[in-house]
Each structure stands twice: as structure tokens, then as C-alpha cells.
N, C-alpha and C positions, 0 to 999 in steps of 0.2 A: 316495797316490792315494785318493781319497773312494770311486769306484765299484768295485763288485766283481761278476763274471756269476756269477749265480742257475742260470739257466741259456742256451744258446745265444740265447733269442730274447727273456731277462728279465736285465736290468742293477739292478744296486741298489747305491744308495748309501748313506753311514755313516749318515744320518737316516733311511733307508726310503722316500727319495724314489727314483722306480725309469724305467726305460726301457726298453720291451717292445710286442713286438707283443701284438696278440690273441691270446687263447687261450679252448677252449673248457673244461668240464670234467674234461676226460682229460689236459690239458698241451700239447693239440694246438693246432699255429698254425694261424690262420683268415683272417688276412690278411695281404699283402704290405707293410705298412708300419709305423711304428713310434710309439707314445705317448709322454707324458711324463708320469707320476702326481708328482703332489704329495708331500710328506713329511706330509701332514695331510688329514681329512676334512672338508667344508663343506655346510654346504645350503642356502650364500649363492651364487643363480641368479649374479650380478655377479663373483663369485669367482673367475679360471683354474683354481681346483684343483677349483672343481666339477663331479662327476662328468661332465654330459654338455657342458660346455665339455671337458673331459678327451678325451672319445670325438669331438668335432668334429674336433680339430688331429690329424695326420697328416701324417708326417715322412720322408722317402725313405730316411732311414739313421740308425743306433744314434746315432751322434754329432751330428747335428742336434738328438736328441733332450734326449741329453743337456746339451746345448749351452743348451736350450729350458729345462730343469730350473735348472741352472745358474746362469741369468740370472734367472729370475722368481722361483725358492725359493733364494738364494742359502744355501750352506752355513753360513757362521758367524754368518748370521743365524738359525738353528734350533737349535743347541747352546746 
């Protein structure tokens, strides 16, 4: 299994590509739905990993998300 939970509302996988709701700076969840973060940083607008294409998509459940990660940053293509 690639992914592993960070915490209840933060999944991570073996590249650091992660699936998580919001949080704010305390750890505290801020909203009821769930992200898909990249395994990498971009400041290509065009990108899905860039940040605010990141914060647009929004996912009803951990496993959607994951699902989401999965398919667009596939794993053994980042190792």
C-alpha cells in the first residue's frame, strides 16, 4: 500500500503526494471536503498540481481523492 494516514483528515503517500482536507494553522479542519496535493510544486497556472487548481477541485470522500492523485500523478511514474 503507497498511502499511509498522517493524520485522521491528512493521507500521504510514499512520494509525499497527500489527500486531505483543509486545515488551518493549529491542525484544525476547516472544511467538509477533501483535496488531492501533488507529489511536487509548480508555478505553472496550466499545471493540476498548481496550487490554486489544487484548492478549486473538491472531493466528497478520502478515496475519491485519492483516486484523483492516483490517476493524474501516477506513482511509479515519480520514483
Amino acid at each position: 500500500m503507497s498511502w499511509h494516514k498522517h493524520l485522521e483528515s491528512s493521507w500521504l503517500r510514499s512520494d509525499l503526494a497527500a489527500a486531505a482536507k483543509p486545515h488551518n494553522e493549529e491542525a484544525v479542519v476547516t472544511g467538509d471536503y477533501w483535496l488531492a496535493w501533488p507529489p511536487y510544486v509548480t508555478e505553472n497556472t496550466a499545471d493540476p498540481a498548481h496550487h490554486d487548481n489544487v484548492l478549486r477541485r473538491r472531493f466528497k470522500t478520502r478515496e475519491a481523492a485519492m483516486a484523483y492523485v492516483d490517476k493524474t500523478w501516477p506513482l511509479e511514474t515519480q520514483e
